[in-house]
C-alpha positions as CSV (number, residue, x, y, z in Angstrom):
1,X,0.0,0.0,0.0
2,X,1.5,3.5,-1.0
3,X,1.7,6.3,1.6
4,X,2.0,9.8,1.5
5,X,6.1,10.3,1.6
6,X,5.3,13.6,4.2
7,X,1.7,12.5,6.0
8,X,0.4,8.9,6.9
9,X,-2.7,9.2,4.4
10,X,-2.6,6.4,1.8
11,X,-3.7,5.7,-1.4
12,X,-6.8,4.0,0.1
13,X,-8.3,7.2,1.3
14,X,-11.8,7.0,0.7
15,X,-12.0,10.6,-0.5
16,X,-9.8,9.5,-3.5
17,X,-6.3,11.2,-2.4
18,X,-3.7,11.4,-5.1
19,X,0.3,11.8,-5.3
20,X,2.5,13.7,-7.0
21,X,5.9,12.1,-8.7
22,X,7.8,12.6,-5.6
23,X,5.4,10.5,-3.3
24,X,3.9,13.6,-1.5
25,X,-0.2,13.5,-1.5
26,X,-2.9,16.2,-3.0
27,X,-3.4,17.2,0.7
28,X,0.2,18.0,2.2
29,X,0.3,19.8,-1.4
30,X,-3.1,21.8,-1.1
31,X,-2.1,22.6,2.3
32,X,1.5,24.4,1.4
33,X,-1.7,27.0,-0.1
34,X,-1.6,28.3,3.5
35,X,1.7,29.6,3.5
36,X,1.7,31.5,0.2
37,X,-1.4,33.0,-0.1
38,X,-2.7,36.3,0.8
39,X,-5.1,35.7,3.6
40,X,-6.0,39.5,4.0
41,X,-6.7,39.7,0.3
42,X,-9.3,36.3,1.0
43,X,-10.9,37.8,3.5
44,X,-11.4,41.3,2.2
45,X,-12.6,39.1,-0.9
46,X,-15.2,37.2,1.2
47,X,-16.4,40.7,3.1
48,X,-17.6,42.1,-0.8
49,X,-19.1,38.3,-1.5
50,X,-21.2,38.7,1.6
51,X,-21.9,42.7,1.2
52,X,-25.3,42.4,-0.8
53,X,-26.4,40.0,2.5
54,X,-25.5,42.4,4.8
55,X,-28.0,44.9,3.1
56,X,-30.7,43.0,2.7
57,X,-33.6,44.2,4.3
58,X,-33.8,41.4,6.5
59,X,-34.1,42.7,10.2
60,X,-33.2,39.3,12.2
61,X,-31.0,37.3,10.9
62,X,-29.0,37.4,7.4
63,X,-27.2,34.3,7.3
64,X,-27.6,31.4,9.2
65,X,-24.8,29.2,11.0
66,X,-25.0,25.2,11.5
67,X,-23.2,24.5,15.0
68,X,-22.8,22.1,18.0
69,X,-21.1,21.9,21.7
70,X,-17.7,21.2,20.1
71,X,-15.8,21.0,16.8
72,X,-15.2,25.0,15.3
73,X,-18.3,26.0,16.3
74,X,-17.0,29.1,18.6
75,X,-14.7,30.3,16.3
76,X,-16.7,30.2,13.2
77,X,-19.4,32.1,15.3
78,X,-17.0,34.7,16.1
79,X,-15.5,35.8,13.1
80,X,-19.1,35.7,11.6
81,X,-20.4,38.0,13.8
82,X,-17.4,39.6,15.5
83,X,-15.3,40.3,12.2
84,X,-17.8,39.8,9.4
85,X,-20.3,41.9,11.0
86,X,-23.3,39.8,10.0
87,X,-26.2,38.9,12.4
88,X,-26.4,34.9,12.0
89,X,-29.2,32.2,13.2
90,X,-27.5,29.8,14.9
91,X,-28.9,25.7,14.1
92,X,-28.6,22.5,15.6
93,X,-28.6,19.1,15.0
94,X,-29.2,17.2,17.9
95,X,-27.0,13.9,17.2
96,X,-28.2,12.1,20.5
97,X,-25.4,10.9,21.7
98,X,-24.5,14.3,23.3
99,X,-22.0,14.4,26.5
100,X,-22.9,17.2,29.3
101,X,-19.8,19.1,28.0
102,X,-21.4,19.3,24.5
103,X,-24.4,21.0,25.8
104,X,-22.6,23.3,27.9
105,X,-20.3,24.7,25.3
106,X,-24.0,25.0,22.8
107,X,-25.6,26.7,25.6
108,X,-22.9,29.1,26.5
109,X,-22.1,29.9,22.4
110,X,-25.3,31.0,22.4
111,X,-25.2,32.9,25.4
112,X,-21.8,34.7,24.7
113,X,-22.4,36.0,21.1
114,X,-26.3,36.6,22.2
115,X,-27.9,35.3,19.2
116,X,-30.8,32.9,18.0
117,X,-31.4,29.7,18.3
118,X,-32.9,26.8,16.5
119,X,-32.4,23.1,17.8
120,X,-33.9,19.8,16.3
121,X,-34.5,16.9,17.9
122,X,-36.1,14.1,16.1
123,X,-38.2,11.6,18.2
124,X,-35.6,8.6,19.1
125,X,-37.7,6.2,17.8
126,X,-37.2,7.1,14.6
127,X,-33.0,7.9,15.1
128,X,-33.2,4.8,16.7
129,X,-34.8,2.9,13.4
130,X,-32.7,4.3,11.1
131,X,-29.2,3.7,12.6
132,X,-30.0,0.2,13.1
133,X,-30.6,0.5,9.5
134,X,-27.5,2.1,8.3
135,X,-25.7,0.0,11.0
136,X,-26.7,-3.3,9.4
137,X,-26.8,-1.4,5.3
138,X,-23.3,0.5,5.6
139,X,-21.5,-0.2,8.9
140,X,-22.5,3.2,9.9
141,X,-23.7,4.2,13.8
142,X,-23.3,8.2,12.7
143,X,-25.2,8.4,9.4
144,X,-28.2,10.1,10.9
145,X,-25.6,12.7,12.5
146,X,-24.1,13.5,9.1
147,X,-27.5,13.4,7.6
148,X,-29.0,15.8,10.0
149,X,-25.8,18.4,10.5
150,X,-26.0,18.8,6.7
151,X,-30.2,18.8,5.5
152,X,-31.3,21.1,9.1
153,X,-29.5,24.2,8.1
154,X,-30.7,24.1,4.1
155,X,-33.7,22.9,5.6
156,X,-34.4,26.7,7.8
157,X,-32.7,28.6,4.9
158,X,-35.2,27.5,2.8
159,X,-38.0,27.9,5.1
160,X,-37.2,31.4,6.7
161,X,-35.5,32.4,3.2
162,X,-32.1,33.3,4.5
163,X,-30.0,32.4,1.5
164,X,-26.7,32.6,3.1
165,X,-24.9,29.8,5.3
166,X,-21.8,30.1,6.5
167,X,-19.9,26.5,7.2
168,X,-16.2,25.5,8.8
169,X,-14.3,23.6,6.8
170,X,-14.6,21.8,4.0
171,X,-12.7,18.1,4.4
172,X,-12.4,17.6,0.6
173,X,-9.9,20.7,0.9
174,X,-8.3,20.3,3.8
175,X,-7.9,17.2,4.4
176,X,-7.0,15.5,0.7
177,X,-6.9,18.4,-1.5
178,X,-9.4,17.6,-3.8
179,X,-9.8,21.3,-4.5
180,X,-7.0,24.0,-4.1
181,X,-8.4,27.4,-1.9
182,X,-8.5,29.1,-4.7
183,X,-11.4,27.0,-5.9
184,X,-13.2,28.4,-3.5
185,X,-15.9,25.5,-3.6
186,X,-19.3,25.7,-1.9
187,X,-21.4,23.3,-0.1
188,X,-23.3,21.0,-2.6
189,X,-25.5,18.5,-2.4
190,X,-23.8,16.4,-4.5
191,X,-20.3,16.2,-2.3
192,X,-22.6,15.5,0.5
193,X,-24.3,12.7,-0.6
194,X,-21.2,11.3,-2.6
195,X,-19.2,11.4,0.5
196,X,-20.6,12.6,3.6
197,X,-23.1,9.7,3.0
198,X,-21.5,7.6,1.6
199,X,-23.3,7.6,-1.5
200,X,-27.7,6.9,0.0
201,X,-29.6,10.0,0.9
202,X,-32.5,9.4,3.2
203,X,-35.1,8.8,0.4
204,X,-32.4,6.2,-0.5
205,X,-32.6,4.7,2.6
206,X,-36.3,3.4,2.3
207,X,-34.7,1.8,-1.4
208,X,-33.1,-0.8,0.7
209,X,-34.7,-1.2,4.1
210,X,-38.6,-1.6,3.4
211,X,-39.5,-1.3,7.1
212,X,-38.4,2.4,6.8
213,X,-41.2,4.5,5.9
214,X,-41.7,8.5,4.6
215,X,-42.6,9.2,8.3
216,X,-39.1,7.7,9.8
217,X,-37.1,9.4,7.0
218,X,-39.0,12.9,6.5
219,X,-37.1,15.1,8.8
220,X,-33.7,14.2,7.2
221,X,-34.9,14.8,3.5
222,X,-32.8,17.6,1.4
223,X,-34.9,20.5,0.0
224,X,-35.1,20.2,-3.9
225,X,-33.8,22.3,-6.5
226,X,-36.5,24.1,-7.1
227,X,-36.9,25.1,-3.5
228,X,-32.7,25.9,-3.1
229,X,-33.4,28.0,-6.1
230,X,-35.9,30.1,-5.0
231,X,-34.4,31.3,-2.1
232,X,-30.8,31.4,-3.9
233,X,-29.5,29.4,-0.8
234,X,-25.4,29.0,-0.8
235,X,-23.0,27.8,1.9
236,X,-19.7,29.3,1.8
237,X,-16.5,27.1,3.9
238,X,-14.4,29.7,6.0
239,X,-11.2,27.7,5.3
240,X,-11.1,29.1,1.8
241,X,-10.8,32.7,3.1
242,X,-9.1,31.9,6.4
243,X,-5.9,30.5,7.0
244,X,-7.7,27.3,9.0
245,X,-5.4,25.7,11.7
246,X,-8.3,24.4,13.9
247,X,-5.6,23.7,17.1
248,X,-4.6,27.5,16.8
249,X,-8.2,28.7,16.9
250,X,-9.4,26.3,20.0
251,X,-6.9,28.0,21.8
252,X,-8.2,31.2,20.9
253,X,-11.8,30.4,22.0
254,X,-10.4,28.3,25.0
255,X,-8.4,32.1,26.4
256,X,-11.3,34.4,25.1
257,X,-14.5,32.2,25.8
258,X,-13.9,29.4,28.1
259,X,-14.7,26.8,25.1
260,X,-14.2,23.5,27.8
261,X,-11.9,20.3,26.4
262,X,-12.4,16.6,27.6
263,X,-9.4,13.7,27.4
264,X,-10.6,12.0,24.6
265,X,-10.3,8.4,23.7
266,X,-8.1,6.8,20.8
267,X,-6.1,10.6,20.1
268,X,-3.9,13.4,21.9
269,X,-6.9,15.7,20.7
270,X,-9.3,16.9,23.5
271,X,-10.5,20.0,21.8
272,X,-12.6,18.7,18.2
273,X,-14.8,16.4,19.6
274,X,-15.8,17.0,23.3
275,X,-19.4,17.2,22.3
276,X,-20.3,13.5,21.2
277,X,-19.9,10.1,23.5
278,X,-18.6,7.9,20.2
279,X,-16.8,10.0,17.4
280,X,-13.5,9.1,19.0
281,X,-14.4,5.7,20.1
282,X,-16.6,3.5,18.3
283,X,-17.2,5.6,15.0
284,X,-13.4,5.8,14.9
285,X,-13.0,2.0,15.4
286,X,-15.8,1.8,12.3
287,X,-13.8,3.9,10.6
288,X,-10.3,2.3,11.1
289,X,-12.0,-1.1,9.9
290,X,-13.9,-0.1,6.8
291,X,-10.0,2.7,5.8
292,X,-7.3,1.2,7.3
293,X,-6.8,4.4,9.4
294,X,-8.2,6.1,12.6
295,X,-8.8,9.4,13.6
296,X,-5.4,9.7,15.4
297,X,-4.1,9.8,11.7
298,X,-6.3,12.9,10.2
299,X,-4.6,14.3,14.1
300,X,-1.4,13.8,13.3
301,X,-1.1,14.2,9.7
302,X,-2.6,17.6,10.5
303,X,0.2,18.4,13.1
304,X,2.9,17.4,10.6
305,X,1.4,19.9,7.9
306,X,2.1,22.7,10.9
307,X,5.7,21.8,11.2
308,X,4.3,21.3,14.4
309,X,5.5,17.4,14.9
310,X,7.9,15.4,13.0
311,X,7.0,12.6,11.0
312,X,8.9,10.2,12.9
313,X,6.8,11.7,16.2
314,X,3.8,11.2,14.5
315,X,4.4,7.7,13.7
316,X,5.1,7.3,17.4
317,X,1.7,9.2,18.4
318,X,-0.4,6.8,15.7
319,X,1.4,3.3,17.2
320,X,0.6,4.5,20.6
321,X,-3.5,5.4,19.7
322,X,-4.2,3.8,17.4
323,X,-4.0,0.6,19.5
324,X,-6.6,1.8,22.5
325,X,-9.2,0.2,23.3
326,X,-12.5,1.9,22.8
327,X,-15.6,1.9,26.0
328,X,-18.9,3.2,26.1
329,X,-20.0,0.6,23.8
330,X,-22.6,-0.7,26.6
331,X,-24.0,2.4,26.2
332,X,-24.6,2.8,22.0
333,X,-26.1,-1.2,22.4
334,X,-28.4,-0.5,25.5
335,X,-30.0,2.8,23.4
336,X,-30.1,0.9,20.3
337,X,-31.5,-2.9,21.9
338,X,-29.3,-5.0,20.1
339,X,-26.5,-7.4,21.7
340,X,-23.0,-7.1,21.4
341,X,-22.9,-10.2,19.3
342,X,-25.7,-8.9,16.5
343,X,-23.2,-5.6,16.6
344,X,-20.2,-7.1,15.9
345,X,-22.0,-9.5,12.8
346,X,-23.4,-6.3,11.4
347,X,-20.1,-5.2,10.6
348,X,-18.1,-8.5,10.3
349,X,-19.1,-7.8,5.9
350,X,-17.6,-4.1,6.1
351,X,-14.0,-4.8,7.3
352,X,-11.5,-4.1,4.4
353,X,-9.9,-7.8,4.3
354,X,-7.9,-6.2,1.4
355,X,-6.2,-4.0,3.8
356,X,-6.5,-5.7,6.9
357,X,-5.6,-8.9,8.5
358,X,-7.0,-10.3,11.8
359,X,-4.0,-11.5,14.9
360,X,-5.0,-12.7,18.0
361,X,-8.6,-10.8,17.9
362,X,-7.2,-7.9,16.6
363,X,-7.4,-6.2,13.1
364,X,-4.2,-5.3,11.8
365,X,-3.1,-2.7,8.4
366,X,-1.5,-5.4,6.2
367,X,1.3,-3.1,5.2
368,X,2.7,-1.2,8.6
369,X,4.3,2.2,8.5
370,X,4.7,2.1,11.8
371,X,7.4,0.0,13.8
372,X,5.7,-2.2,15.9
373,X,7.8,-2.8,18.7
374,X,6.6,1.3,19.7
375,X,5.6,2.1,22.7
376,X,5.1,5.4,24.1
377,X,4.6,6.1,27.4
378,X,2.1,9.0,28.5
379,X,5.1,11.2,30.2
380,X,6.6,11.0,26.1
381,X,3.0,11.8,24.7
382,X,2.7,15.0,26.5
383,X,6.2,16.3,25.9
384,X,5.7,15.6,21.9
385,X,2.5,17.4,21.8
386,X,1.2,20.3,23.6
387,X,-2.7,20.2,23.6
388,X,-3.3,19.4,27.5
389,X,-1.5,22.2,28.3
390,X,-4.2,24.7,26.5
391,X,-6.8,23.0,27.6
392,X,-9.7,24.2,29.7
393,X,-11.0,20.9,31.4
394,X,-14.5,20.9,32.1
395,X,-15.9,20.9,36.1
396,X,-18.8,19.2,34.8
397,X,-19.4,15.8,36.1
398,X,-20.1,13.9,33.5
399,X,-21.4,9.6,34.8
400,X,-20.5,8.6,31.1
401,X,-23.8,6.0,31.4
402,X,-26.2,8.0,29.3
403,X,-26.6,10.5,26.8
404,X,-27.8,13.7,27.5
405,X,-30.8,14.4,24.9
406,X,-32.0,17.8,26.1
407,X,-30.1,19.9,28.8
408,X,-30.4,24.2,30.0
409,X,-26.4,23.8,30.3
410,X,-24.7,24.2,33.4
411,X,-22.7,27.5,35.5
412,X,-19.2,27.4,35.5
């Protein structure tokens, strides 16, 4: 298997990563964009694209902002409002398996930049019907999540006709450089379905499950293109305008706004995904089975973009991860009713065998990159990266035995 000569992607990348002649991948390459261009030029650029917005003679809101309780959310609020000078709606998926530190950081965003908010929550019934589904269909426990964070906000800018979203990052950029910055992509149904879900949208869904019906799937349906056009909706990614180093910005909204971090499991990350009980665990596990990588790589290969870690260190940080053991799967089965046995059969025919090979219970890349006779100890964690040290650990007290579906948030 071929590997990026500067990251740890490979050519198995399931966003379709390519490679130049001297073995360096169309990510690291997009991502040398961010030392060369003109970033006050972008966002001067993106203050004239959003002018006509500005003057509309909307008296609310003018664009509208898809967020949660972790992730970019604080930062992408911020320079909306705070540097853009636009007055956003703020909307919310509610992915279920929310942590009590998720919906403190959503209910203090809220609070702190003083603007509206919309939040959905679709009856668990139905969430729960449909990730069984996509757990049995694509190996999938976070389809619904995707589904939601992507159709709720086109969903209320079609409704309310407010034409303007304003989203993070896009991964095809950032992460693989399947477009260059200057691209300048926008959010499209198509990317979304072809990758963010995997290929079914929810009318799709009822195609290959007959005991899904209109009712189950309705909430997560994507406005047509009739409805798009009338209201002229558009969502514009920040990390074409903005120099996007996601670590740099946490810290930014960790010192100005008390964003609060959490030790996460399976990565040296504690700021991205503080907001949801599984990304880190079991939907990282799915993901290493069905890739051949975990999210501990998309961490590090990040880092080594930065010049922040070296390559050798980040091999070291992915031998030391990518091994952990994930928990809280008690948890996902007990909300969903199924064993542990049905969970593990209903993924057994998603594992890459072409990539992986099974030792002693274990799944294993077939070609390493890694030495395996690694080990890093935590002291050598911390002293090769610096997260914990910027961090803002939450006071909440957080039982890790349920999800928190609806919460008011909680003092500091």
């Amino acid at each position: 298997m071929k590997f990026c000569k500067k990251c740890f992607y490979s050519e198995e990348h399931p966003l379709n990563i390519t490679f130049n002649e001297k073995g360096i991948c169309s990510g690291c390459q997009v991502h040398d964009e961010k030392n060369i261009i003109n970033w006050e030029e972008k966002i001067e650029k993106l203050k004239k694209i959003i002018e006509p917005y500005k003057k509309s003679k909307r008296s609310i809101n003018n664009c509208i902002i898809p967020v949660s309780g972790d992730k970019d959310s604080y930062f992408i609020v911020y320079v909306v409002k705070e540097i853009l000078g636009m007055n956003p709606l703020l909307v919310t998926y509610n992915n279920h398996y929310n942590t009590k530190i998720g919906i403190r950081n959503l209910s203090f965003l809220k609070t702190i930049f003083g603007c509206n908010h919309f939040n959905l929550t679709v009856q668990p019934q139905k969430v729960k019907k449909i990730t069984l589904s996509t757990l049995k269909n694509f190996g999938s426990m976070y389809w619904h999540c995707i589904a939601g964070q992507t159709v709720f906000p086109v969903q209320i800018a079609c409704k309310f006709k407010i034409p303007l979203i304003f989203w993070g990052v896009h991964q095809g950029v950032d992460q693989v450089g399947m477009f260059s910055h200057h691209d300048e992509v926008e959010m499209t149904r198509k990317y979304r379905k072809e990758h963010d879900l995997m290929g079914f949208e929810a009318e799709d869904l009822m195609k290959i499950d007959y005991s899904l019906t209109d009712k189950d799937i309705e909430q997560f349906i994507y406005p047509n293109d009739q409805e798009i056009e009338n209201v002229g909706v558009r969502g514009i990614y920040l990390n074409n305008y903005i120099r996007w180093d996601t670590k740099a910005q946490h810290e930014l909204m960790i010192k100005n706004f008390n964003y609060e971090t959490e030790k996460l499991e399976r990565t040296f990350d504690c700021y991205n995904n503080v907001a949801c009980f599984h990304y880190t665990g079991i939907h990282d596990y799915l993901k290493f089975l069905k890739h051949g990588y975990s999210l501990i790589t998309d961490h590090v290969n990040r880092e080594i973009r930065f010049n922040r870690i070296s390559r050798k260190q980040g091999g070291e940080l992915i031998a030391y991860y990518s091994t952990q053991k994930f928990n809280n799967l008690d948890i996902f089965l007990k909300w969903l009713s199924i064993g542990k046995k049905d969970f593990f059969n209903y993924i057994d025919k998603f594992i890459n065998r072409k990539i992986l090979f099974k030792k002693e219970s274990e799944w294993h890349l077939k070609n390493e990159f890694k030495d395996k006779d690694i080990i890093l100890k935590k002291k050598d964690v911390n002293e090769i990266i610096s997260f914990n040290s910027f961090s803002k650990r939450s006071k909440i007290k957080d039982n890790k035995k349920n999800y928190t579906l609806l919460g008011r948030g909680w003092l500091e």
